[in-house]
C-alpha positions as CSV (number, residue, x, y, z in Angstrom):
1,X,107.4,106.5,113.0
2,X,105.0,107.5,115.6
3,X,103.2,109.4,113.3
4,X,102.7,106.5,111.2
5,X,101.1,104.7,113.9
6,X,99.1,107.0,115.2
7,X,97.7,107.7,111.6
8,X,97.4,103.7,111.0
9,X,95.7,103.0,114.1
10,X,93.4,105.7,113.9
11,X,92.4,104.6,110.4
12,X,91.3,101.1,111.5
13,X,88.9,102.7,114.3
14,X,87.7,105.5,111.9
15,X,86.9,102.8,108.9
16,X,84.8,100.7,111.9
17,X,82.9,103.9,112.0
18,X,83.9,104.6,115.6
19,X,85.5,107.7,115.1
20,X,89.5,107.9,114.9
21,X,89.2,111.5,116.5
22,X,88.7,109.7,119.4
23,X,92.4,108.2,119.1
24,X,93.8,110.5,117.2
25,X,93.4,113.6,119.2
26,X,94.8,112.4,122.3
27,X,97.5,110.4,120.7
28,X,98.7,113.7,118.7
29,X,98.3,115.5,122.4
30,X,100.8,113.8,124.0
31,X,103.4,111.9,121.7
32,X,103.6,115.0,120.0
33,X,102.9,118.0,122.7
34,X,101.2,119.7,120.1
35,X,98.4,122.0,121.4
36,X,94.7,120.9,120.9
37,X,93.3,123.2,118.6
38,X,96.3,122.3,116.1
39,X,95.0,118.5,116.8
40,X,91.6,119.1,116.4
41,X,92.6,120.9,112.9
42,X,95.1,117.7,111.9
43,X,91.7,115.3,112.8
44,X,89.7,117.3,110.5
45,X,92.1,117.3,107.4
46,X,92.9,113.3,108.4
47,X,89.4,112.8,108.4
48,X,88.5,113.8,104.8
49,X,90.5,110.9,102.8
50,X,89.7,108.2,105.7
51,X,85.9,109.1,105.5
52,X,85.4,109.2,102.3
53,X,87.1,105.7,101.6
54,X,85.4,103.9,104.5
55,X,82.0,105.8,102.9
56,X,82.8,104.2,99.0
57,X,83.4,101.0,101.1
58,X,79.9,100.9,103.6
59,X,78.1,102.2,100.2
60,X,79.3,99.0,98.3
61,X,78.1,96.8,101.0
62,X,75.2,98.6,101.1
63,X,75.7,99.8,105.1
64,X,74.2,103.2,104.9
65,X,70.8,104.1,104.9
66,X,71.4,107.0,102.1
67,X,68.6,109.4,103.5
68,X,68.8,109.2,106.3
69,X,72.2,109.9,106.3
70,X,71.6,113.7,104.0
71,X,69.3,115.0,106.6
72,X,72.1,113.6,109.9
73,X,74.5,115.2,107.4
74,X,73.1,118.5,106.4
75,X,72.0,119.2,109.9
76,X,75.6,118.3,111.0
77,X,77.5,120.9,108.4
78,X,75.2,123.6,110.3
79,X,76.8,122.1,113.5
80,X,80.1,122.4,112.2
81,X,79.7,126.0,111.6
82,X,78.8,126.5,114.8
83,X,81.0,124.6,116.5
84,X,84.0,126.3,114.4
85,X,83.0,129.8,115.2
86,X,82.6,128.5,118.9
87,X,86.0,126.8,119.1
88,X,87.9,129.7,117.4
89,X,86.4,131.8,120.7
90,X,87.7,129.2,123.4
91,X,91.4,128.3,124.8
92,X,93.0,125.3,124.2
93,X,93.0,124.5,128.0
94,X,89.0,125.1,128.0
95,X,88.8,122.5,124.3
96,X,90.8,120.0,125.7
97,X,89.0,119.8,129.1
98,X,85.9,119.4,127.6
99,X,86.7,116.6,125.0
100,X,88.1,114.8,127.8
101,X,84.7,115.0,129.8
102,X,83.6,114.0,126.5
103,X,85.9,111.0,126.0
104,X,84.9,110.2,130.1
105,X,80.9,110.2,129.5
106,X,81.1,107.8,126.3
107,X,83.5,105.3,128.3
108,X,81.0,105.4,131.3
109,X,78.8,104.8,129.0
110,X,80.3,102.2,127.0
111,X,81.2,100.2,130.5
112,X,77.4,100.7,131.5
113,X,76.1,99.1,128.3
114,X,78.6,96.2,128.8
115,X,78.0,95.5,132.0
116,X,74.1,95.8,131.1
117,X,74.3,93.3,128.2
118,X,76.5,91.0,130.6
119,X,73.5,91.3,132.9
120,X,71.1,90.2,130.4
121,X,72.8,87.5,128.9
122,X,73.2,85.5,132.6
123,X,69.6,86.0,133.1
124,X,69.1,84.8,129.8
125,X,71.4,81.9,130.4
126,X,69.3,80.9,133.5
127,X,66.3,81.1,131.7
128,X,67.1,78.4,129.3
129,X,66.6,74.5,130.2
């Protein structure tokens, strides 16, 4: 059952575009103690149907900019080479510390860009008569 969920809620943030990596790899981590190279494997094989359905979706509402999207894309299978090879060279300890980091920098970030846009929405609250 907790595999169900894990894979449900995952889905909804990876059809948003967010990325369900970013919930599913931890969530796999440590409701299931499974180690992290295994969970970055399951992510990539749970990725292919969820992409591809949230793709035929963001194509029928016409959400992708098509070209721009083959260069981002060609230039990100090279990436994906290269981060395989590198992975397949580094301990599970070493993988999961650094997605952690990872997962810290975009929440700083995140929390940064809210608390920016809270900023700027009082100032432009004064502003108005």
């Amino acid at each position: 059952m907790v595999s169900v969920l894990i894979g449900f809620f995952s889905g909804i943030i990876s059809g948003m575009g967010i990325g369900g990596g970013a919930i599913l790899i931890p969530a796999l981590i440590f409701t299931s103690g499974i180690d992290q190279k295994l969970a970055q494997g399951i992510n990539l094989v749970y990725f292919l149907p969820t992409a591809v359905i949230a793709l035929i979706i963001h194509l029928k509402n016409k959400n992708v900019d098509i070209p721009a999207a083959a260069v981002i894309g060609s230039f990100g299978c090279i990436g994906a080479v290269l981060g395989s090879l590198i992975a397949m060279h580094l301990g599970s300890d070493l993988l999961r510390r650094m997605f952690g980091f990872f997962l810290l920098l975009i929440g700083i970030r995140e929390i940064l860009k809210g608390l920016h846009t809270k900023k700027s929405d009082a100032q432009s609250d004064k502003s108005d008569p």
